[in-house]
N, C-alpha and C positions, 0 to 999 in steps of 0.2 A: 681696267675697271677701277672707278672712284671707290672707295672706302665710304660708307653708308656714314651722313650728317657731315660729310666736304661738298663743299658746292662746287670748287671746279678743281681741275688739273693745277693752277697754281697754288692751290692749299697744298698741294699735296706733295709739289715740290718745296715750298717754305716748310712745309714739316720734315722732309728729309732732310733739308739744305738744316736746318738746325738741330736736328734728331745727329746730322756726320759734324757738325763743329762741335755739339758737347762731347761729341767721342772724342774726336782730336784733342779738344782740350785737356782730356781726360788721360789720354794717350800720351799727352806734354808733362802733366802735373805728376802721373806716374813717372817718366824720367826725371824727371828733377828731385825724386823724390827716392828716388835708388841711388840716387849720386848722394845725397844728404845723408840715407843712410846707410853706408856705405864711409863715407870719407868721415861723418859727424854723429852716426849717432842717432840721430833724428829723421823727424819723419812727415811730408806733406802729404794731405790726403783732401781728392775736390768733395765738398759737401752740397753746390749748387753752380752753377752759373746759367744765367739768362742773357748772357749777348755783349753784358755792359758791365755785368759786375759779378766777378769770382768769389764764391764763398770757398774758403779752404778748412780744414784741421791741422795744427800742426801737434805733434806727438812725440813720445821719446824725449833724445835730450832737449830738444825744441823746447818739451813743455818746460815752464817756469826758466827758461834761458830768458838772458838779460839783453842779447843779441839775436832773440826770434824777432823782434821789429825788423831787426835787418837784412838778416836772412827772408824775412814776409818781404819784405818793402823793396828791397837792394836787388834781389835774388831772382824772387817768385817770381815778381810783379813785372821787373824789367826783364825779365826773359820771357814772361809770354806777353807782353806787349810789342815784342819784337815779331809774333808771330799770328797777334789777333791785336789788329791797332785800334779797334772800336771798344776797346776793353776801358773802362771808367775808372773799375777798382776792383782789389782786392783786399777783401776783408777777411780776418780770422775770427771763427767761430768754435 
């Protein structure tokens, strides 16, 4: 059964297909975010993502660190671009 205001069966797959990547993603952003803090201190948390571009939070010692660009950029970024390559950017909010 269609979902009342989907016109067909492939809505309904592209809302799942994207409703299980932002879990994943989310799924990713949590591990890497028990490792950070855990070994550092600090803390990444997903605020958004749409397909192409990751909003994150980072927290703890993160905040006001002089090395969260790098940890965001070095870290985040290149590890889940290793596992969602359509990814654009990640941004911190």
């Amino acid at each position: 059964m269609i979902p009342s205001g989907i016109q067909n069966e492939s809505q309904v797959n592209g809302m799942t297909s994207a409703a299980n990547e932002e879990e994943q993603m989310r799924a990713l952003i949590d591990s890497l975010s028990a490792y950070i803090e855990h070994f550092h201190g600090g803390a990444v948390r997903m605020v958004a993502y749409d397909g192409e571009v990751l909003q994150v939070r980072m927290s703890g010692a993160c905040d006001g660190c002089s090395l969260a660009p790098v940890t965001l950029h070095g870290w985040v970024e290149g590890t889940v671009k290793q596992f969602f390559p359509n990814l654009r950017e990640v941004q911190s909010v």
